[in-house]
C-alpha positions, 0 to 999 in steps of 0.5 A, a space after each residue: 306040804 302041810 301047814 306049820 301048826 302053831 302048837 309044834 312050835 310051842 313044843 319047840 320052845 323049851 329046847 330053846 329055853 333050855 340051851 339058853 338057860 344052861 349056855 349063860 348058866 355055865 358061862 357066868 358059873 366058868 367065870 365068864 360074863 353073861 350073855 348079852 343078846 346083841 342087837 343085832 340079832 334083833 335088826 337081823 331078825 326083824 328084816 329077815 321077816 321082811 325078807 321071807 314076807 316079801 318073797 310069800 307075797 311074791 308066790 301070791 301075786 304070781 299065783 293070782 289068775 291073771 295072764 302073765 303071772 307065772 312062778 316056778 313051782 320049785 321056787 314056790 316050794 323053796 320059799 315055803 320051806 323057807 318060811 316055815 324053817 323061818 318059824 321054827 327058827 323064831 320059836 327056837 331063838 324065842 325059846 333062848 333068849 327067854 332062857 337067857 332072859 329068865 337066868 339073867 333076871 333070877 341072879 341075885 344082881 340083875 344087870 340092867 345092861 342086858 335086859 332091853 337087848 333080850 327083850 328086844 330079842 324076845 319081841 323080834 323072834 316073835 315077829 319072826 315066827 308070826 310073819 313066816 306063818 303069814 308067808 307060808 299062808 301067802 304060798 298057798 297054791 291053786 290046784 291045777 284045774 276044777 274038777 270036771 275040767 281038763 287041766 
């Protein structure tokens, strides 16, 4: 599997930028409020990243050459996809809580209510997206054998 290259997921971002705009953009033109980024998205973010690099760290040690280490490599494969479903995730939720964000500041009254929750949003996902790219570095697995030795 190949690495998450870091520019995919800035081409990423505007998708998010733009749903989250045009979301709170038809909510507040239908008469509704505004979109409030809860904080718990931001918590549920941020142990969601400790959660995917805990499991990174897991393949890691297990794949260190000592005895009695050992991993599936079904779940090492399970776990890497996690982590970068997580990173594209973060740069996509990173994408519409800055819409959001953006919207909300540009009204001409800026409720000061919704700012701190978007900004933690903001910081949270990029949390997000920098652990999972550390999990996917963490599920790095040697090769079977050197070469010009059985395996």
């Amino acid at each position: 599997m190949k690495r998450t290259n870091p520019i995919a997921l800035l081409g990423l971002t505007p998708f998010g930028f733009a749903a989250g705009f045009f979301a709170d953009w038809a909510f507040v033109v239908r008469g509704f409020s505004a979109i409030r980024v809860p904080w718990s998205l931001v918590i549920t973010t941020i142990v969601l990243t400790g959660i995917v690099i805990a499991l990174g760290a897991r393949v890691r040690w297990a794949t260190q050459p000592k005895p009695g280490r050992r991993i599936d490599a079904t779940l090492a494969i399970q776990i890497l996809t996690l982590a970068k479903a997580s990173s594209v995730g973060g740069s996509l939720i990173f994408g519409g809580v800055a819409g959001i964000l953006v919207y909300t500041l540009t009204r001409p009254v800026v409720s000061t209510e919704l700012v701190p929750g978007a900004v933690g949003g903001l910081i949270a996902s990029l949390v997000l997206i920098i652990g999972a790219l550390i999990a996917e570095r963490l599920c790095r697995i040697p090769p079977d054998g050197t070469e010009g030795e059985p395996a």
